[in-house]
One Martini backbone bead per residue (centre of mass of N, CA, C, O) as a GRO file, in nm:
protein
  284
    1UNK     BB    1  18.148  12.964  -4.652
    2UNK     BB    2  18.140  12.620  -4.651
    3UNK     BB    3  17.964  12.364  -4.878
    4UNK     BB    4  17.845  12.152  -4.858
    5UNK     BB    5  17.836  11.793  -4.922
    6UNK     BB    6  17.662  11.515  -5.038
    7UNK     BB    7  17.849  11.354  -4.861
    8UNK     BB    8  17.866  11.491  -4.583
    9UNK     BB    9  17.519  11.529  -4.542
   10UNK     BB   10  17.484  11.196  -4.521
   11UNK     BB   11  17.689  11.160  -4.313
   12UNK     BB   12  17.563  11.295  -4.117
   13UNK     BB   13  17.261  11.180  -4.116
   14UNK     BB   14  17.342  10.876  -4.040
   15UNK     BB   15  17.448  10.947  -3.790
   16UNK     BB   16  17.186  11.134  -3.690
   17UNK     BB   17  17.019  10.837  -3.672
   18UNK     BB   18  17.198  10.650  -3.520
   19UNK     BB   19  17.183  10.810  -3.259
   20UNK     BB   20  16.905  10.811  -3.208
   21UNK     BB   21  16.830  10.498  -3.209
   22UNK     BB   22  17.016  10.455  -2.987
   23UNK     BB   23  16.870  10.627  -2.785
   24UNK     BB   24  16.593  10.470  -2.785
   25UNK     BB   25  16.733  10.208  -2.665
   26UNK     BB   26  16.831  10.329  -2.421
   27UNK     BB   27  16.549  10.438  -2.290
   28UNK     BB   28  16.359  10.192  -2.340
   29UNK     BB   29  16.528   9.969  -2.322
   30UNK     BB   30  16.672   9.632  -2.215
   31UNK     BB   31  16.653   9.456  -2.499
   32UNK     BB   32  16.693   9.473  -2.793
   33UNK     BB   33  16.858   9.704  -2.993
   34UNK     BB   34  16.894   9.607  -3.307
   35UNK     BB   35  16.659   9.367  -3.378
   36UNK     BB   36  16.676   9.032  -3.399
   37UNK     BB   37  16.446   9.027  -3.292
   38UNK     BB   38  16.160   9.045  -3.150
   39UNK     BB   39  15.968   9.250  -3.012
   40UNK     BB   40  15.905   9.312  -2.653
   41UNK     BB   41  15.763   9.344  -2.356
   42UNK     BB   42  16.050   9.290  -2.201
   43UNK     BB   43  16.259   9.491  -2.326
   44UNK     BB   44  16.101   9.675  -2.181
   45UNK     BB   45  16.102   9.937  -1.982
   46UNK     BB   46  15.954  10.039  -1.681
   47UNK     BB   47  16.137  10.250  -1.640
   48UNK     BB   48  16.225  10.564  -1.768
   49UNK     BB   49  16.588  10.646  -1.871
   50UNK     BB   50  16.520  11.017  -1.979
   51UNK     BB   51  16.487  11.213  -2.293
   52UNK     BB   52  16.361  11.256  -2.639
   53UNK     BB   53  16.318  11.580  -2.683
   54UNK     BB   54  16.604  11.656  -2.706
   55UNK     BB   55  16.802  11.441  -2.867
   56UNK     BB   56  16.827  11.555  -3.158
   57UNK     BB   57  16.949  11.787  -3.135
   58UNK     BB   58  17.194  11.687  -2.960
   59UNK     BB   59  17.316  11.510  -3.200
   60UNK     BB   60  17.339  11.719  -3.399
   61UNK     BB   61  17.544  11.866  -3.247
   62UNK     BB   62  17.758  11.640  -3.228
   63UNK     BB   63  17.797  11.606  -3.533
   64UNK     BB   64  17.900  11.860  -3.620
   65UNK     BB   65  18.156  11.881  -3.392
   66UNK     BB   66  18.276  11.653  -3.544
   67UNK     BB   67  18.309  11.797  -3.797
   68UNK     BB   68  18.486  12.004  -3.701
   69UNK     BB   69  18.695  11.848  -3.568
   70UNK     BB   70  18.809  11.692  -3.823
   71UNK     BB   71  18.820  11.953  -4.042
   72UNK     BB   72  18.977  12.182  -3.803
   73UNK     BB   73  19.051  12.097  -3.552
   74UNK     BB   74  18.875  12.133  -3.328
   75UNK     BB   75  18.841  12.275  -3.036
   76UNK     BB   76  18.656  12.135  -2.699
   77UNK     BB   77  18.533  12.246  -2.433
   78UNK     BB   78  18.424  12.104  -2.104
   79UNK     BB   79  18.200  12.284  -1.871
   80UNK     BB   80  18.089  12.249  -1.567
   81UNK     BB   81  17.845  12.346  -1.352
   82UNK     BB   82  18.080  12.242  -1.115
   83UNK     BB   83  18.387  12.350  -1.167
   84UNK     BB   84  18.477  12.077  -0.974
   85UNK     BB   85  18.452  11.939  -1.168
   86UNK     BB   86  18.499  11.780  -1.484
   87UNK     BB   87  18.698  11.889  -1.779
   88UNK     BB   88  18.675  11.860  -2.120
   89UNK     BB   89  18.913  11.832  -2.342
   90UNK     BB   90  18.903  11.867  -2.705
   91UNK     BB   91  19.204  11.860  -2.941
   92UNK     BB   92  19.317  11.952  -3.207
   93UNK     BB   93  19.542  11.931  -3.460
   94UNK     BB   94  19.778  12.037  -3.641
   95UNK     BB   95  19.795  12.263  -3.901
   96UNK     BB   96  19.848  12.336  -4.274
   97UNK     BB   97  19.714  12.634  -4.417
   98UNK     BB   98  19.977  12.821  -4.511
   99UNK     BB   99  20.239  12.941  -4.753
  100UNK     BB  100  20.572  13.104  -4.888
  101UNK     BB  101  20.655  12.892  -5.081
  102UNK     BB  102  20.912  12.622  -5.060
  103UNK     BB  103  21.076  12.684  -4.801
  104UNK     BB  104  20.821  12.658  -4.628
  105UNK     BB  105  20.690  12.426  -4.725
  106UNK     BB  106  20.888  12.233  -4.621
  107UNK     BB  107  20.911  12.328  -4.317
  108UNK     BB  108  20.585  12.251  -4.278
  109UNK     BB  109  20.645  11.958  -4.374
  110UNK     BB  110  20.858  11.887  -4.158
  111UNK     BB  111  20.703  11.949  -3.910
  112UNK     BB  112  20.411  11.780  -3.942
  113UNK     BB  113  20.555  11.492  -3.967
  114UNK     BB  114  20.687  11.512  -3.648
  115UNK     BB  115  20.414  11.491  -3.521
  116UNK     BB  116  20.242  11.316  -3.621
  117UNK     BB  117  20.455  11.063  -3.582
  118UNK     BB  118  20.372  11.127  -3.262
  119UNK     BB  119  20.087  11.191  -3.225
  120UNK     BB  120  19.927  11.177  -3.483
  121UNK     BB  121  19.576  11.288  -3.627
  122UNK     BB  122  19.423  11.275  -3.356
  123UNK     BB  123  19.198  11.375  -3.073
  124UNK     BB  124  19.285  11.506  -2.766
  125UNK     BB  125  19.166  11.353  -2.463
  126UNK     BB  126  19.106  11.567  -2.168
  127UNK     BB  127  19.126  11.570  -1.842
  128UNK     BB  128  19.021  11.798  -1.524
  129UNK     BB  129  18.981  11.882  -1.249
  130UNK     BB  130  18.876  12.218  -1.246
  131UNK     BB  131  19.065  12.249  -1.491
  132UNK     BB  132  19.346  12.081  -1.434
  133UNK     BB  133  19.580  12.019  -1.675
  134UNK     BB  134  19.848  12.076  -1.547
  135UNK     BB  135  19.923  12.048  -1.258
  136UNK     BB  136  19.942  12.371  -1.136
  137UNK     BB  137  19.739  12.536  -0.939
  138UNK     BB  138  19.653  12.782  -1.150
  139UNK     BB  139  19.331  12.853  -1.163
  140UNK     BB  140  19.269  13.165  -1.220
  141UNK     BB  141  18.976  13.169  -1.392
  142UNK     BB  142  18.690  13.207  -1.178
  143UNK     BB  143  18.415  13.299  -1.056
  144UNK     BB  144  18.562  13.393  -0.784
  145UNK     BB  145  18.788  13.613  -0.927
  146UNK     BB  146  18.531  13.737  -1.093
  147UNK     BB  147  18.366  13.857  -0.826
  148UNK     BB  148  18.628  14.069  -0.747
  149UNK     BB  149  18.604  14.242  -0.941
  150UNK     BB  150  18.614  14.539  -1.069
  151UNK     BB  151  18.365  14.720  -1.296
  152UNK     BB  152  18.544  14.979  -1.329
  153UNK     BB  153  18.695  14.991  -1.571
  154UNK     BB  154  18.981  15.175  -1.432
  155UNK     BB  155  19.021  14.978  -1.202
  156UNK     BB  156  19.024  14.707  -1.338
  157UNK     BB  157  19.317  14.814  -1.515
  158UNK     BB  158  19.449  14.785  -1.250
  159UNK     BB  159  19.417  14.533  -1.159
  160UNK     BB  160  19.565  14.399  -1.428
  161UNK     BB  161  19.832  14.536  -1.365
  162UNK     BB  162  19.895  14.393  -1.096
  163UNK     BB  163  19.849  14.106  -1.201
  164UNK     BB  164  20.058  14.154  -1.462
  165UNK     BB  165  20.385  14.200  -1.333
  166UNK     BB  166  20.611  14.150  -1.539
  167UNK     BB  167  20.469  14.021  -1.794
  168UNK     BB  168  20.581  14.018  -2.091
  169UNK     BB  169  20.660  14.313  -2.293
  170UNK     BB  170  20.395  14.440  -2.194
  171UNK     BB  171  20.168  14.558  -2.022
  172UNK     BB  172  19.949  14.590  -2.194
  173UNK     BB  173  19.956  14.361  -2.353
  174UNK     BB  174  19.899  14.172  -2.063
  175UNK     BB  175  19.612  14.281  -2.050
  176UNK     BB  176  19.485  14.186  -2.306
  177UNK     BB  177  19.505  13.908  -2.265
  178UNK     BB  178  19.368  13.891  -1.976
  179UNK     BB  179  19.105  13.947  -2.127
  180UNK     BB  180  19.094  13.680  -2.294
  181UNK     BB  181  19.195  13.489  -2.092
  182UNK     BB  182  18.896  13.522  -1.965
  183UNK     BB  183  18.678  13.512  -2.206
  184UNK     BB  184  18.774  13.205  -2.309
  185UNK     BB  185  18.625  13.040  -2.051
  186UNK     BB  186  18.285  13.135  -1.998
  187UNK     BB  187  18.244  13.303  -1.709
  188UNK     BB  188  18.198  13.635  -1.794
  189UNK     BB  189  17.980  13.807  -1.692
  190UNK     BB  190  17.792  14.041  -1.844
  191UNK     BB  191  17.923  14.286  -1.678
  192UNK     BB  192  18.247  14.243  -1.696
  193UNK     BB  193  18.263  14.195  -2.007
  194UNK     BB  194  18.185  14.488  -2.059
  195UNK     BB  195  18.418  14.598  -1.886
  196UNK     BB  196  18.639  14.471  -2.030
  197UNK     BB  197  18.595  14.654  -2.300
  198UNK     BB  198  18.625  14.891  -2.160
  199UNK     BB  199  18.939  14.872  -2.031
  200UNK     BB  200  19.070  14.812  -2.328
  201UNK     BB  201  18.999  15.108  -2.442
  202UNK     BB  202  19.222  15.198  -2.229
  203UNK     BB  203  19.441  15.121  -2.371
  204UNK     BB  204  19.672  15.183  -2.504
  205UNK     BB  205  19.633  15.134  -2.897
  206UNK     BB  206  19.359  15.085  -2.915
  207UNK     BB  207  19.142  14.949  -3.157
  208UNK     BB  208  18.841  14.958  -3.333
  209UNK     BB  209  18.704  14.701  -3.580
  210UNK     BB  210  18.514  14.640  -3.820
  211UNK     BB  211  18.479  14.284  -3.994
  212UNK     BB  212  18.625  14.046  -3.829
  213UNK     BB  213  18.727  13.749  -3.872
  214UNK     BB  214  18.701  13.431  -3.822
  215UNK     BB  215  18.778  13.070  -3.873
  216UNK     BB  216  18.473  13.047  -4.010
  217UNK     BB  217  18.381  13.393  -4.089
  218UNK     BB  218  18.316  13.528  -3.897
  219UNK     BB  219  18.191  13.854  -3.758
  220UNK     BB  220  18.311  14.139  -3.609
  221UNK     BB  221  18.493  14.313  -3.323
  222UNK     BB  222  18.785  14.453  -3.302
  223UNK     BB  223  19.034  14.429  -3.062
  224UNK     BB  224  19.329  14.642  -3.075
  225UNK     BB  225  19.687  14.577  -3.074
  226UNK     BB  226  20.035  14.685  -3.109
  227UNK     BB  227  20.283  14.512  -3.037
  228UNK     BB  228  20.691  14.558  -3.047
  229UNK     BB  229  20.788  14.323  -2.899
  230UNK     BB  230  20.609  14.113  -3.147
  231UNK     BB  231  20.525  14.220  -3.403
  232UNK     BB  232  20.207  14.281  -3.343
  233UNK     BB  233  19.886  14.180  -3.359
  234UNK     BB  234  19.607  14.230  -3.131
  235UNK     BB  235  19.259  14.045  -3.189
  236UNK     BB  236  18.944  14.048  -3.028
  237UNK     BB  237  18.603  13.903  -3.162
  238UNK     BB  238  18.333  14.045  -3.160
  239UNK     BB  239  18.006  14.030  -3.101
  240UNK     BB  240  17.769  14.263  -3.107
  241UNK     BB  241  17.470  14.120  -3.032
  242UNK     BB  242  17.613  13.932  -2.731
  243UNK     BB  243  17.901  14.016  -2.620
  244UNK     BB  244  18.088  13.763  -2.779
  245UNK     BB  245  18.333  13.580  -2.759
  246UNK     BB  246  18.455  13.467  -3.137
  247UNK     BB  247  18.756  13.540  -3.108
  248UNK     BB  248  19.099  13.529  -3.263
  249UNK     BB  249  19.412  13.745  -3.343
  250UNK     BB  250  19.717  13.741  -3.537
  251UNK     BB  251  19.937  13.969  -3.657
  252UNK     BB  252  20.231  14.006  -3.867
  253UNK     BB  253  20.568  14.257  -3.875
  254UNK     BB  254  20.777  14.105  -3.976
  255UNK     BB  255  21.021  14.097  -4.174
  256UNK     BB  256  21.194  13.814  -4.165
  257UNK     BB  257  20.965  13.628  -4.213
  258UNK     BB  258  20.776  13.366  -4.368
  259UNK     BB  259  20.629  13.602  -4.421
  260UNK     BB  260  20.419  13.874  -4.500
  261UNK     BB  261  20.367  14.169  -4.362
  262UNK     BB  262  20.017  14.136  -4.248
  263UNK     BB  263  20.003  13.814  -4.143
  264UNK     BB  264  19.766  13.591  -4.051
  265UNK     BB  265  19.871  13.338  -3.808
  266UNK     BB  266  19.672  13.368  -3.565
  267UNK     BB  267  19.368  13.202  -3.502
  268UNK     BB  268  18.989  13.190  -3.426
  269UNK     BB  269  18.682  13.009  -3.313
  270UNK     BB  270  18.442  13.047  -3.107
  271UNK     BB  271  18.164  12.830  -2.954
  272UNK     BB  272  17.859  12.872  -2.744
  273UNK     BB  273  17.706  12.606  -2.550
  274UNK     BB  274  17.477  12.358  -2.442
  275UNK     BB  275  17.553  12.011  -2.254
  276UNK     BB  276  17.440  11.748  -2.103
  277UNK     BB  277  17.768  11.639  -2.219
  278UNK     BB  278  18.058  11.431  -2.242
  279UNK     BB  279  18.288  11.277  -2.366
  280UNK     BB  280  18.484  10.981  -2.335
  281UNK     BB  281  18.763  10.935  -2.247
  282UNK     BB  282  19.090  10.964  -2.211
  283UNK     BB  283  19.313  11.174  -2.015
  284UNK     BB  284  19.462  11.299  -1.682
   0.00000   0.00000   0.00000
């Protein structure tokens, strides 16, 4: 884990007053919020709409996830309580990583300034009622979905051979994901998660690995399985004490890639809050 800098200490701290200020004035007042003038008896709402016992923590969480979000490129999706209500995911620019050599080096720098100059290099905020954010009415990962799966291990894993049928390079490859991604939406019961993890042991191929890093740095239990289709190992990495997937790892075997086999070429790291709110602004 890299080791904040006096200089980013700073700016985070003086976030987390401004915001904190902005908030008191929020709550409390209703004109003269910057103090520009003496505090008035009238300046005061006469009925207080917030709670401020929350709100510093809440703060100090929203500093870090921008410092996450600016430093390492990370999305953050917000899932409302209502699940069909309105979805915010704030989604981060591809970053390079990492090179293997000059030719890979110019291929990847000439690769991130054609998106940079078409997309910029701000976090995308989208919204979608109901989480669909693509507009294809096919947002079938949700609580309904997950309450009719069955629970016995052995079930569950031909329900899932049965739903990903024809997709993917191999059945086995495509049950993974699907309990991947099944997994990253937040929303499986701790009794399916277990299950899910159960059935998953149940793949031909999948191995679980102790000691296994997210983007983060975080370790956990990687559960995995090299696919042939894809010449790659597919890796779900569980916290082992709360039983929450906190990312996910591919490492590429392919001989002829500009990197060499065994090289983790694509990662991830979970992490799951509750929040009060989500960011404004964004498009539709």
């Amino acid at each position: 884990m890299n080791t904040l800098t006096p200089e980013h200490l700073n700016n985070i701290d003086a976030y987390w007053r401004a915001a904190n200020y902005l908030s008191v004035a929020q709550i409390y007042l209703r004109d003269n919020p910057l103090l520009r003038e003496p505090l008035t008896r009238d300046h005061v709402k006469p009925r207080l709409l917030g709670h401020w016992g929350t709100t510093p923590g809440l703060n100090f969480i929203y500093a870090h996830l921008n410092r996450m979000i600016r430093e390492r490129n990370q999305s953050t999706l917000y899932i409302p309580a209502d699940r069909s209500d309105e979805w915010v995911g704030v989604y981060g620019k591809s970053t390079i990583e990492k090179t293997f050599g000059a030719d890979s080096e110019t291929v990847a720098r000439d690769w991130f300034d054609s998106i940079t100059a078409e997309n910029g290099t701000a976090p995308d905020v989208l919204r979608a009622e109901g989480g669909d954010f693509y507009n294809d009415n096919d947002n079938d990962f949700d609580e309904a979905m997950f309450a009719l799966l069955p629970r016995d291990p052995r079930m569950l894993l031909n329900r899932i051979y049965l739903v990903t049928l024809g997709t993917g390079p191999s059945a086995d490859a495509q049950a993974l994901v699907f309990i991947g991604d099944s997994l990253r939406t937040g929303l499986v019961p701790a009794d399916l998660r277990a299950a899910f993890y159960r059935a998953a042991a149940l793949i031909p191929g999948v191995t679980l690995t102790e000691g296994q890093a997210t983007l983060d740095g975080r370790t956990g239990v990687a559960i995995g399985r090299f696919e042939p289709g894809w010449q790659s190992r597919q890796e779900i990495i569980i916290d082992p004490d709360t039983g929450l997937m906190i990312g996910e790892r591919e490492i590429s075997y392919v001989t002829d890639a500009d990197f060499p086999p065994g090289t983790v070429w694509r990662w991830t790291s979970i992490v799951t809050t509750v929040e009060s709110s989500a960011p404004t602004g964004g498009s539709d």
